[in-house]
FIVOMAR-235076 format. One record per residue (C-alpha): residue number from 1; x, y, z. Coordinates in Angstrom, 2 decimals. Layout:
BEGIN
  num       px       py       pz
  NUM        X        Y        Z
...
// end
This chain:
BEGIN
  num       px       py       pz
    1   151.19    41.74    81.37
    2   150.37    39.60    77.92
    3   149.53    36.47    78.47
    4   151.54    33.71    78.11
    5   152.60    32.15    74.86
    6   152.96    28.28    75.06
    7   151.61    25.66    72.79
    8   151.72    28.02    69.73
    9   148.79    30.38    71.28
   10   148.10    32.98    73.72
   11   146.84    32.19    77.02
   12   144.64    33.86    79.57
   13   147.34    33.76    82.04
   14   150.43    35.41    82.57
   15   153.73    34.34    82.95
   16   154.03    35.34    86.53
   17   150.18    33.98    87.18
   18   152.32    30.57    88.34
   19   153.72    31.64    91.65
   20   150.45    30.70    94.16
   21   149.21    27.21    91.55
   22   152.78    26.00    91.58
   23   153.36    26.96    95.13
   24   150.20    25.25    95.86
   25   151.19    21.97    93.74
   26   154.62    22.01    95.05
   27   153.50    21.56    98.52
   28   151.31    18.88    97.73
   29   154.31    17.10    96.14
   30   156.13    17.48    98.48
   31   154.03    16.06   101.16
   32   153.47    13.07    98.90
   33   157.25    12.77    98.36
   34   157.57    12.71   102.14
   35   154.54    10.17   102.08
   36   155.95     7.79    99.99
   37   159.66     8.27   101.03
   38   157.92     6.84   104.56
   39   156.07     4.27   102.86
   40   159.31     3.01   101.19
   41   161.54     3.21   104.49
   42   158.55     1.53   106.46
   43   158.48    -1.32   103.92
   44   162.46    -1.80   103.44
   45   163.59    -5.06   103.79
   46   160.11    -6.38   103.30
   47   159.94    -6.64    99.82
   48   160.88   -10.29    99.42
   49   156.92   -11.18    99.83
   50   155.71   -12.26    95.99
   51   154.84    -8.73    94.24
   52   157.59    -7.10    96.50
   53   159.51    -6.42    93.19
   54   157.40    -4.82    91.78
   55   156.45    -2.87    94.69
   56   160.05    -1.68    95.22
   57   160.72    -0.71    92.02
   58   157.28     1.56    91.67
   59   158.28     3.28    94.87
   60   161.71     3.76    93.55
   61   160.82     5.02    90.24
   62   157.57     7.27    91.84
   63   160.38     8.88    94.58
   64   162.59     9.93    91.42
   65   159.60    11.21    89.64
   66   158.06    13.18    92.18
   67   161.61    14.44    93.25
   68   162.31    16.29    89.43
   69   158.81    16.85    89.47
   70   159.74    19.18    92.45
   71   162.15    20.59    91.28
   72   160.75    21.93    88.12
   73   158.09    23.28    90.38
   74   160.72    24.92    92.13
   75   162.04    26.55    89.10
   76   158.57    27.60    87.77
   77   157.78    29.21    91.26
   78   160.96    31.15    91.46
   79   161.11    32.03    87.59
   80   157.69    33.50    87.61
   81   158.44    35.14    90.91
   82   161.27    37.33    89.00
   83   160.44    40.95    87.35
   84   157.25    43.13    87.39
   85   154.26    42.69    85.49
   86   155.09    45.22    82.79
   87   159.20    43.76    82.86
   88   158.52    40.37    81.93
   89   161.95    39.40    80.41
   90   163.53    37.55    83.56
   91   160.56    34.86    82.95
   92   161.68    34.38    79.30
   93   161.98    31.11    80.68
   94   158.49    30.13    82.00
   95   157.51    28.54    78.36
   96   160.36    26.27    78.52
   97   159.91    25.38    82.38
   98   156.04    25.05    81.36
   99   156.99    22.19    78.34
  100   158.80    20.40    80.54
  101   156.46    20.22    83.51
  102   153.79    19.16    81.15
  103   156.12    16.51    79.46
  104   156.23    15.01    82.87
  105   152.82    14.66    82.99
  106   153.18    11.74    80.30
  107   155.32     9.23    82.64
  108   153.50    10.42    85.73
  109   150.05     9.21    83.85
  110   151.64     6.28    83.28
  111   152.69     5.46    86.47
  112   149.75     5.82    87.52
  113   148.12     3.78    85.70
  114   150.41     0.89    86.53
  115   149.68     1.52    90.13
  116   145.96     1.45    90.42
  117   146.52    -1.80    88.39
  118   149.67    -3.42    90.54
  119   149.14    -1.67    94.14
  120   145.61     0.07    93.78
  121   145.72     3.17    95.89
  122   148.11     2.45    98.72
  123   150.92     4.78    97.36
  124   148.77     7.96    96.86
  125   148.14     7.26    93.02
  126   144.12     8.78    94.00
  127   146.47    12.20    94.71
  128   147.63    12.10    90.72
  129   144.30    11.96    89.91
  130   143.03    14.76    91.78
  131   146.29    16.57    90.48
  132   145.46    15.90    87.28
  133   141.45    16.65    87.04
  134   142.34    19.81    88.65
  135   145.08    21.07    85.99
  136   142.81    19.85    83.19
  137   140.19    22.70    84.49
  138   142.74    24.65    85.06
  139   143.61    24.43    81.12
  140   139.99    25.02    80.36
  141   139.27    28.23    82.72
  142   142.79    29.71    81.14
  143   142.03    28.92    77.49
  144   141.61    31.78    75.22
  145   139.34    31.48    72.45
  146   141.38    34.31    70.70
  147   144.51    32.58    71.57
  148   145.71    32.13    67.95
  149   144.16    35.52    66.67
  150   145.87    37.72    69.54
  151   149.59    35.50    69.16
  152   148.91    35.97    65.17
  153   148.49    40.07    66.13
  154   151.36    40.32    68.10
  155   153.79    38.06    66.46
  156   153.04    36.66    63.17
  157   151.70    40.80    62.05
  158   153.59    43.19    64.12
  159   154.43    44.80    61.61
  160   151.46    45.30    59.78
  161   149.99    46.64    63.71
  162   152.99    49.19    64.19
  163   151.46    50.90    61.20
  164   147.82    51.76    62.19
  165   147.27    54.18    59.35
  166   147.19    51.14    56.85
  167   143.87    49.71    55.47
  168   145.17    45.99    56.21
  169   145.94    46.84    59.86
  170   142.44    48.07    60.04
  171   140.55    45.21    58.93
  172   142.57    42.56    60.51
  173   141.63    44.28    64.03
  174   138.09    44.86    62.86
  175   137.90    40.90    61.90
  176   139.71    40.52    65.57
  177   137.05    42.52    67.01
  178   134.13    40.71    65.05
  179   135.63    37.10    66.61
  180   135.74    38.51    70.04
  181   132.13    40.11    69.54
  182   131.21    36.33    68.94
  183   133.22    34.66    71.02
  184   131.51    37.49    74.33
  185   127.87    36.32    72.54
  186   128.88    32.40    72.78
  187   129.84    32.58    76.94
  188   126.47    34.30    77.50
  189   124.23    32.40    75.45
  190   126.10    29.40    77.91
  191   125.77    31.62    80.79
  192   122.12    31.86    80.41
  193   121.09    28.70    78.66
  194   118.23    28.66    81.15
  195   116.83    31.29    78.95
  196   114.25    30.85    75.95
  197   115.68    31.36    72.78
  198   113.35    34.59    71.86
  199   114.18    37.41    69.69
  200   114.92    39.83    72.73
  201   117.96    37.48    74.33
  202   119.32    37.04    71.40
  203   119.68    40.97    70.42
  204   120.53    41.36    73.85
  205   123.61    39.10    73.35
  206   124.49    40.23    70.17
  207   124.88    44.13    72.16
  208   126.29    42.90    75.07
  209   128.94    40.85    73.20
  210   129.67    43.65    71.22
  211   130.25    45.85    73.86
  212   132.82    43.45    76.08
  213   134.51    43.09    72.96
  214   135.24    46.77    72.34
  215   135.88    46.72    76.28
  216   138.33    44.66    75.98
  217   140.06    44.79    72.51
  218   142.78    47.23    72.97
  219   144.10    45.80    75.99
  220   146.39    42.78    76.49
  221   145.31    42.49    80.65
  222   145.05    39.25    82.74
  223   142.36    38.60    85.30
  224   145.33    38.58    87.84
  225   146.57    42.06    86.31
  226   142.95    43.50    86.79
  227   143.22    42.83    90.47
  228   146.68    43.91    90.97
  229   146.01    46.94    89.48
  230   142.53    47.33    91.60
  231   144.28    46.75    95.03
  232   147.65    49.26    93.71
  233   144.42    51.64    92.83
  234   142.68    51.10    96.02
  235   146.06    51.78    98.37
  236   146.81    55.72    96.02
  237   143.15    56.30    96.27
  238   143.28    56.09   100.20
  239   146.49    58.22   100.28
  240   145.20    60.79    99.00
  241   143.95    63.72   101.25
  242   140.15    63.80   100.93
  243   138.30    66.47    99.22
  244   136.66    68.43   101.82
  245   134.23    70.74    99.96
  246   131.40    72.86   100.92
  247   128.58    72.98    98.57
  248   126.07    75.48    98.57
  249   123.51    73.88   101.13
  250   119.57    73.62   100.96
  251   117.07    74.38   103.32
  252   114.83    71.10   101.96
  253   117.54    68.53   102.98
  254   116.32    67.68   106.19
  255   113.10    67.15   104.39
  256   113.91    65.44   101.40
  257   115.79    62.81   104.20
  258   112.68    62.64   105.70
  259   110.75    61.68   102.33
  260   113.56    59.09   101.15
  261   113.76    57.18   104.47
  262   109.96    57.23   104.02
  263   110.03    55.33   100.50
  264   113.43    53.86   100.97
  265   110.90    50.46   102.49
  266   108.57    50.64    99.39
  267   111.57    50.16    97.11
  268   113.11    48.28    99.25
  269   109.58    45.86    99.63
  270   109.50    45.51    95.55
  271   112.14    42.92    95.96
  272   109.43    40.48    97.22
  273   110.34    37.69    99.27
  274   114.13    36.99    98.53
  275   115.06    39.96   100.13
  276   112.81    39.79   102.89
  277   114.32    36.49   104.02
  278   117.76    37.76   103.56
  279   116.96    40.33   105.88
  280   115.07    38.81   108.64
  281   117.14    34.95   107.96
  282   115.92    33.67   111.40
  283   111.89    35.07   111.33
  284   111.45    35.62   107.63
  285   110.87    32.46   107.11
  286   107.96    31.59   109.55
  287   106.39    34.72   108.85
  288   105.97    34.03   105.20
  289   104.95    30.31   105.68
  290   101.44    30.59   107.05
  291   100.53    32.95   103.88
  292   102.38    30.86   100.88
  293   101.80    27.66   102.10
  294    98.09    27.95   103.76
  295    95.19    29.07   101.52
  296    94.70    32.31   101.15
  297    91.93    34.73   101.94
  298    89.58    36.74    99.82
  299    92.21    39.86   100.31
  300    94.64    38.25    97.63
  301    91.57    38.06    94.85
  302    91.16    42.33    95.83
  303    94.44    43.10    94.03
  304    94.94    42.59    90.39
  305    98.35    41.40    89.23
  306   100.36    37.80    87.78
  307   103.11    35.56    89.51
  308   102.75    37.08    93.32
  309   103.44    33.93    94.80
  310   104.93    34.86    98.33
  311   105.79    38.46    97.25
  312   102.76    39.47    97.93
  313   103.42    38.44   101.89
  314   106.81    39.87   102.23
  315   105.64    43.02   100.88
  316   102.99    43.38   103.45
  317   105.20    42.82   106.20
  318   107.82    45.35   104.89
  319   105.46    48.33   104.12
  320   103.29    47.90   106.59
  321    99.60    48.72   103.96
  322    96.72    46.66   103.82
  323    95.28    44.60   101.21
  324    92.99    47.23   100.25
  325    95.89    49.75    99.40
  326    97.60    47.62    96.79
  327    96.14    48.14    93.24
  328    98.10    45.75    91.29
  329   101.38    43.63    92.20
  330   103.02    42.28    88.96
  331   106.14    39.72    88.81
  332   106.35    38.73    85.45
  333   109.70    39.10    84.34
  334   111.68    39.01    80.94
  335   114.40    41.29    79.53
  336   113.44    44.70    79.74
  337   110.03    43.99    81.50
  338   110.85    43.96    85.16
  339   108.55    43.79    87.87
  340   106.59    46.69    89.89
  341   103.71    47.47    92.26
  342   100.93    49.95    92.37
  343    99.61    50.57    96.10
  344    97.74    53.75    98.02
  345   100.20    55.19   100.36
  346    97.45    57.17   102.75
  347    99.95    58.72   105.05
  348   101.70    60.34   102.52
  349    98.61    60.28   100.29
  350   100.37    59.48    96.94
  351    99.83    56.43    94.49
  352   102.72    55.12    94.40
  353   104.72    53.21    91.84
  354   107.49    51.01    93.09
  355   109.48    49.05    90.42
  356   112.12    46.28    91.53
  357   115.67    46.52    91.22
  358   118.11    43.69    89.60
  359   116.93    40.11    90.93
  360   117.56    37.69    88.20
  361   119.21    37.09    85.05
  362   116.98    38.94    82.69
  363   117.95    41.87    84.99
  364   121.10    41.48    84.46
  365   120.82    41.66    80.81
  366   118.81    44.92    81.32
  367   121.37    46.32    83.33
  368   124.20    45.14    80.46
  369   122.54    46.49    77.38
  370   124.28    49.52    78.17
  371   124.19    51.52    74.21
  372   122.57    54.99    74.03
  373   118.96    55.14    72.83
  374   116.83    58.33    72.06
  375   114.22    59.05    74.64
  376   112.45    62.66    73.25
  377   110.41    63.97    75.72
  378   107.93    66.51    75.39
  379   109.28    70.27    76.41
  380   113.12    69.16    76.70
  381   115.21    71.03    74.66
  382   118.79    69.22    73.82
  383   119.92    65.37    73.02
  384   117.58    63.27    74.99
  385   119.09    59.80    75.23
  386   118.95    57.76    77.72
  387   120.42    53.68    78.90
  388   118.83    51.44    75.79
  389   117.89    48.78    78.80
  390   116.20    50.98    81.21
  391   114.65    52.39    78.15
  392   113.33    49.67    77.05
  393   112.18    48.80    80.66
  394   110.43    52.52    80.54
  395   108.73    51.71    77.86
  396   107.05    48.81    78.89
  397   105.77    50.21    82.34
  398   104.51    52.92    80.45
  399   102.30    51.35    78.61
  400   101.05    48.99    81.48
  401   100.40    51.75    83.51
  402    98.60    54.16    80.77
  403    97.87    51.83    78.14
  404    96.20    48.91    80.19
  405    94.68    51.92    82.42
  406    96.25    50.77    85.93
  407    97.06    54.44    86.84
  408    93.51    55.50    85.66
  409    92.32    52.69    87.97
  410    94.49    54.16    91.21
  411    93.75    57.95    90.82
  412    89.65    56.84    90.22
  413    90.15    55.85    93.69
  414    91.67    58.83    94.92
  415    91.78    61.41    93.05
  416    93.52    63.98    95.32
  417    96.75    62.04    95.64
  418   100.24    62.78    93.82
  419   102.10    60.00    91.81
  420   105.64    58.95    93.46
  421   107.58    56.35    91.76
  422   110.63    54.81    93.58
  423   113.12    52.27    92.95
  424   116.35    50.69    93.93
  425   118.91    50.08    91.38
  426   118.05    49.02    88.21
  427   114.59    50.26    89.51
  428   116.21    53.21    90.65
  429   116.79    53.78    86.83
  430   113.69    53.07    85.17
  431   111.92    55.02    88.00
  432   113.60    57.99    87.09
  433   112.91    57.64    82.97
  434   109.38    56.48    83.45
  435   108.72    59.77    85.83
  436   109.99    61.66    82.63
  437   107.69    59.97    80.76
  438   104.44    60.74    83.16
  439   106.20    64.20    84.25
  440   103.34    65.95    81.35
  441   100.40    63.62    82.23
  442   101.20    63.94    85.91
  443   103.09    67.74    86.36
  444   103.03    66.93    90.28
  445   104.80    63.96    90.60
  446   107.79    62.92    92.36
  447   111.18    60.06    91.98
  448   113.03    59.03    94.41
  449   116.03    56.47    92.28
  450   117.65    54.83    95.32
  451   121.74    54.14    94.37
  452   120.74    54.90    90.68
  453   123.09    53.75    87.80
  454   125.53    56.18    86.58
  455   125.40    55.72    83.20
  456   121.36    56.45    82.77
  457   120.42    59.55    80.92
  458   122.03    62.93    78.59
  459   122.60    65.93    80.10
  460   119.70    67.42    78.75
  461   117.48    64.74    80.69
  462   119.73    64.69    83.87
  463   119.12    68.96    84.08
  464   115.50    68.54    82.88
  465   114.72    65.44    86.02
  466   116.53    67.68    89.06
  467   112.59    69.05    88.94
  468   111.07    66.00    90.26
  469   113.55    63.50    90.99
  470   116.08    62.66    93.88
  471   119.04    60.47    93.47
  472   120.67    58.87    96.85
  473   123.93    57.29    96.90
  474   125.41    55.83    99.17
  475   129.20    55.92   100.41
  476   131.76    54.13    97.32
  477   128.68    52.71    95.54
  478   130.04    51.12    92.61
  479   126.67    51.00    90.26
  480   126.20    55.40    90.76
  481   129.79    55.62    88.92
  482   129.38    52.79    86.47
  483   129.19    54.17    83.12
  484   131.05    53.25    80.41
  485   133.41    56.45    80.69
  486   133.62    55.64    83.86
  487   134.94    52.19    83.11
  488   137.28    53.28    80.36
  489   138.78    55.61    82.64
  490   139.40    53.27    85.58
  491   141.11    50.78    82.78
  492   143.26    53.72    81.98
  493   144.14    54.14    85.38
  494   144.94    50.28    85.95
  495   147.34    50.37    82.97
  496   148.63    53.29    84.45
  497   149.59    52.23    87.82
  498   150.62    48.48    86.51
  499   152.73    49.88    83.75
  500   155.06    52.10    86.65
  501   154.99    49.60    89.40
  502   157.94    48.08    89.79
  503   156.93    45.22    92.35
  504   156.61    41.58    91.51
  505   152.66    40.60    91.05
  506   152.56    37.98    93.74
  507   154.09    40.61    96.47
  508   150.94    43.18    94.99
  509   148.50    40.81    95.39
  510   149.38    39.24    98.84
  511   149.94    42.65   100.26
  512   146.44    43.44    98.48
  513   144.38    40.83   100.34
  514   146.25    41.80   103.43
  515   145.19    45.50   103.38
  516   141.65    44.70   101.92
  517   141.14    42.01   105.06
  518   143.23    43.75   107.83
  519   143.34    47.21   106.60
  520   146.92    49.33   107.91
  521   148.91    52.07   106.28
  522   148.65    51.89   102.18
  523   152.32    50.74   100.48
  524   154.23    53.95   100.33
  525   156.58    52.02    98.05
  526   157.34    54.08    94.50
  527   155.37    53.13    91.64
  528   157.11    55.42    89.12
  529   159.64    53.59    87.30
  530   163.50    55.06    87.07
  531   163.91    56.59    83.23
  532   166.93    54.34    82.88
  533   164.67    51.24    83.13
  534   161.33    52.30    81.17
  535   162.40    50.65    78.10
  536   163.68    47.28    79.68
  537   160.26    47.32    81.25
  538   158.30    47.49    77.94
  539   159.80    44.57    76.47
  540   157.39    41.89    75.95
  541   157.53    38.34    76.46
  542   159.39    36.61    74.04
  543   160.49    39.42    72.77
  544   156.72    39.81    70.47
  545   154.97    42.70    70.23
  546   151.73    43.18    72.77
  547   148.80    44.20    71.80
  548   148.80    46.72    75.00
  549   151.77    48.98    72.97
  550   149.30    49.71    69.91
  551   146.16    50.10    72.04
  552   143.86    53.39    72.42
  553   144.22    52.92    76.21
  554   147.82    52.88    76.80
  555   148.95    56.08    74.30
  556   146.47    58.21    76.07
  557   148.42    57.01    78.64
  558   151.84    58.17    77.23
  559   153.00    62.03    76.47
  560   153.23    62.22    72.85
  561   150.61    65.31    72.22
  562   150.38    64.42    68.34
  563   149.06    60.55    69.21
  564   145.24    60.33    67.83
  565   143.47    57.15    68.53
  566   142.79    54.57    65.77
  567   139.69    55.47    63.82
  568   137.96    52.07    64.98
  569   138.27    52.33    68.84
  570   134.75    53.02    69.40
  571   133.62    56.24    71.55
  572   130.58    56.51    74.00
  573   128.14    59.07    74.46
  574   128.45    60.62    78.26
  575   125.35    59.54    80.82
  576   124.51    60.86    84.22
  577   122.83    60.26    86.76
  578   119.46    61.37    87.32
  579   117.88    64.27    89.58
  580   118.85    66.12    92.89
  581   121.67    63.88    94.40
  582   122.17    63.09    98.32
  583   125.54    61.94    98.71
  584   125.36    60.17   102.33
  585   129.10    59.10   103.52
  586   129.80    57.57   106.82
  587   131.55    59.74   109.39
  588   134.26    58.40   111.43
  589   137.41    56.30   110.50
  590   137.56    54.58   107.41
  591   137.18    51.28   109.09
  592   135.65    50.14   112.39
  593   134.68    47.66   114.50
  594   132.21    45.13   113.31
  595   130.40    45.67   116.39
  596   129.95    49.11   116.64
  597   127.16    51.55   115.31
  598   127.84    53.33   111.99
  599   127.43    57.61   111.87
  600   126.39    58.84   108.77
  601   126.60    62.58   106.82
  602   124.67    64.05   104.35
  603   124.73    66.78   101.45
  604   123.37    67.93    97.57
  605   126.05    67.02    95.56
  606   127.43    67.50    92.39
  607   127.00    64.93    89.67
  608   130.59    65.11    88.74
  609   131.33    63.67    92.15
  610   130.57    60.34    90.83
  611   132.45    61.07    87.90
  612   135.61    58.15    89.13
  613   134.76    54.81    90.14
  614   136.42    54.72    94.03
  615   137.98    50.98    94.60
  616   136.71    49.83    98.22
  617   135.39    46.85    99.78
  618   132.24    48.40   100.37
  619   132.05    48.99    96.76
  620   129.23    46.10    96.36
  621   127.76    46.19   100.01
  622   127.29    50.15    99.73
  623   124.48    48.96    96.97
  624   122.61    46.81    99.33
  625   119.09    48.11    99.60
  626   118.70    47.04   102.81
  627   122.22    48.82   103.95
  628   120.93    52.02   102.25
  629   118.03    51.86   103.70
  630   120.05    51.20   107.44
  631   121.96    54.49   106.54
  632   118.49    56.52   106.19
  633   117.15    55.32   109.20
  634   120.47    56.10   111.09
  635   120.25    59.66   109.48
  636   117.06    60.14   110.95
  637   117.93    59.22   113.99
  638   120.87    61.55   114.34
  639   118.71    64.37   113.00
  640   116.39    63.91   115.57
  641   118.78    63.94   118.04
  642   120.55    67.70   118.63
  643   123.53    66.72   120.78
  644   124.73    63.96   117.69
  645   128.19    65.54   116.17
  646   127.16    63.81   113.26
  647   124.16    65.41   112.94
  648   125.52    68.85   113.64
  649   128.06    68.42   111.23
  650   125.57    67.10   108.55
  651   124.66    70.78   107.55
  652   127.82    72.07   105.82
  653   130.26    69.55   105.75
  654   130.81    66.41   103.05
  655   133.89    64.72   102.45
  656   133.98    62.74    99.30
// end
């Protein structure tokens, strides 16, 4: 599980990360061995041309090279195939093997160079090159920045970090945590270097950063260990018996369906053109052309608004108004100022406010600023607190809407109609805190937060918006069960299940893609490890100390009642999700046919339903607005038709 220590640092790969790259490599050797071995036999006796010498001897020389070459491969492969990822001291080895394949990198280099010079590219010295570019990347993707800080912690101060009490243990993980905070702030200021330098992006790193680095600082996990532990999670999760429950069920169900597939297309349209392409790939296109390309009409100088471009189009075509129902259509876009649309919905007669979901990179730093800040709202009684980048997002529609009098301008026009606001998303979420904000200006309003983010508002706020707003979620959803208690659970539960299992990483994996792509019965092999072995499977490698074995994380893990965690591991405020909740699941097998029509149930739930993130390749494509919206539509449908099972079924039945 720690990373590997070579080259007087830590890196961000394991030592039994080297099965599939040297596996990889070793075939290509070998192939090239064969290659040249042909060369060589093809060319015997031939060598007596001037330069034949030469020639002979570079074969001769590159065979023997490539042939230990292989066979250190072969030892890394096998070596790093040996143990479990928690019982790493049968690849005590791998460091040594490691040296030496990279000392053979020096006459190999040379070689090479000697051949492009003597006989160009004739005896596959190109391949050496490609080999090489693509280990020095491989070096960079694998480097640690905290490489010497994390092999100081667990070597060079384990004793100091085995007692956590003591003042200097403190403040060397506290100066740890400070580097990482920086080092988290450094890859996304590169990440988004298409970004201005403003004020805003650069608090926004300086949070996010801090928050990855108190993610991550009590753990000593690999990417490869994350994903072995996510398909080992995955397999006991769909093991399990499922939780058939009953909940109390509402007569306003088949109504609030009703309403949700109706505004499901208005969140859905707020997306603008990207969307609307990837949904219609084959006639999106020419539909939008004639509009963004051609000059437009009078219509588009009717509706106030900045940066429409061909959004304006797409959302035509998707909702189905006319130029004379939109009010204003903004796109501007920066962190925590998304955009939204104000339109007339006359056959629902509402004003509605739709606000878009996460489409860009200053979305994504929205979505990421993830601390707790205080939201009071009027006539709430308890902590009111809500997600610091919705918040902020809030805010700002708030006062475009009241301030700049755009909502004064839509309700001149019709007086009579109720506010909705909908969203998708990171839409979803603002909808929901900006429909706080209006709920005392506008008493009769309603939210509808399509696959809202889990992690959104207090408890006082969540009770306070079941008045007025509806959640829907949709199957395993990852983004309705991301919260950061949420996240620190399920990286309790991956050091769980990687600490017992006592299979090799490689077999995990592999037998993880295979289940993920081809589905079949989940590994019934035991992932509890025999008492005799538990210590043998905590040693380290090298014999250091890992970080994991003083970490927060992994003593909840453990038995000891009288283990508190260290004073600095940071705690998080719980967040819910917003509203009324319609849990819609997909009846039928767990998987089917690519071909054949999806069945869908529906029920109130619980919010502490989504208290567990649920590991499933539909994880992501559950989120799609469009496949959400699919899933409404196909729930109408089977309500409207009696003799569906599905639909029958829908009233009193939910499996989660």
């Amino acid at each position: 599980m720690p990373g590997i220590v070579a080259f007087g640092r830590r890196w961000g790969i394991a030592s039994d990360d080297l099965v599939f790259p040297g596996a990889f490599e070793l075939l290509i050797r070998v192939l090239w061995w064969i290659g040249t071995l042909a060369l060589y036999i093809i060319h015997k006796g031939h060598f007596e041309c001037p330069g034949g010498a030469v020639l002979h001897r570079y074969l001769v020389v590159l065979l023997v090279l490539l042939g230990v070459i292989i066979l250190s491969l072969c030892a890394i492969v096998y070596v790093s195939a040996q143990g479990t990822i928690m019982n790493s001291g049968p690849r005590r080895s791998v460091p040594a093997l490691v040296y030496l394949r990279a000392l053979l990198y020096v006459p190999e280099f040379v070689l090479a160079c000697l051949g492009a010079v003597w006989v160009n590219e004739e005896s596959g010295v190109g391949i050496f090159w490609i080999i090489f570019i693509s280990m020095a990347i491989g070096v960079v993707v694998v480097f640690d920045p905290l490489g010497s800080q994390r092999q100081g912690a667990t070597v060079g101060t384990g004793r100091v970090l085995r007692d956590m009490e003591s003042s200097e243990s403190e403040q060397f993980l506290q100066r740890a945590r400070s580097l990482a905070a920086r080092v988290w702030e450094c890859r996304l200021r590169l990440l988004c270097c298409c970004l201005p330098p403003d004020d805003n992006h650069r608090a926004a790193f300086s949070n996010i950063g801090q928050l990855f680095s108190s993610f991550f600082s009590d753990t000593d996990l690999v990417v490869s260990d994350i994903a072995a532990g996510l398909a080992l999670l995955h397999q006991e999760q769909d093991k399990m018996e499922p939780n058939v429950w009953t909940p109390s069920h509402s007569d306003d169900l088949d109504v609030a369906l009703e309403s949700a597939t109706h505004w499901m297309r208005f969140a859905e349209a707020a997306y603008g053109w990207p969307l609307y392409v990837y949904s219609h790939p084959f006639t999106g296109p020419c539909r939008l052309t004639a509009d963004c390309c051609g000059s437009r009409g009078e219509q588009y100088d009717m509706v106030g608004g900045e940066n429409m471009g061909c959004h304006f189009t797409s959302i035509l075509q998707t909702t189905g108004l006319q130029y004379r129902d939109f009010i204003h259509i903004s796109y501007h876009n920066q962190i925590y100022e998304i955009p939204f649309y104000i339109a007339l919905d006359h056959k629902k007669e509402a004003v509605l406010v739709a606000v878009r979901g996460t489409l860009s990179l200053k979305d994504v730093l929205t979505d990421l600023s993830a601390e707790c800040e205080n939201l009071p709202i009027e006539g709430v009684s308890g902590a009111c607190y809500a997600h610091k980048g919705m918040c902020q997002a809030a805010g700002y529609l708030y006062r475009r809407l009241v301030n700049d009098g755009i909502l004064s301008q839509a309700f001149s026009i019709a007086p009579e109609y109720r506010l909705v606001i909908v969203g998708h998303s990171l839409g979803a979420g603002t909808a929901s805190l900006l429909a706080a904000l209006l709920r005392s200006t506008y008493p009769t309003l309603q939210c509808y937060a399509f696959s809202p983010p889990g992690g959104l508002m207090s408890k006082a706020l969540a009770e306070y918006s079941r008045q007025f707003v509806v959640s829907v979620v949709l199957g395993k959803d990852l983004v309705p069960r991301l919260s950061i208690p949420n996240m620190e659970d399920l990286k309790r539960r991956i050091l769980k299940i990687v600490s017992n299992c006592n299979k090799p990483k490689y077999r995990i994996l592999l037998q993880g893609c295979w289940y993920e792509m081809f589905g079949g019965v989940p590994d019934d092999s035991p992932t509890e490890l025999d008492i005799p072995r538990e210590e043998e499977l905590s040693r380290p490698l090298l014999g250091g100390d890992s970080l994991l074995h003083h970490s927060p994380s992994y003593h909840s893990l453990t038995s000891d009642p009288d283990f508190s965690p260290s004073p600095t591991h940071q705690t998080h405020l719980p967040l819910y999700l917003p509203g009324r909740i319609i849990y819609i699941t997909e009846d039928g097998p767990p998987r089917r046919s690519c071909w054949s029509q999806a069945s869908y149930r529906s029920e109130w739930a619980n919010e502490m339903a989504f208290r567990s993130v649920l590991i499933s390749p539909r994880m992501l494509a559950d989120h799609m607005p469009d496949v959400v919206h699919r899933a409404l539509q196909g729930l109408e449908r089977e309500t409207q038709n009696p003799l569906c099972p599905s639909a029958q079924s829908n009233s009193h039945l939910n499996v989660i």
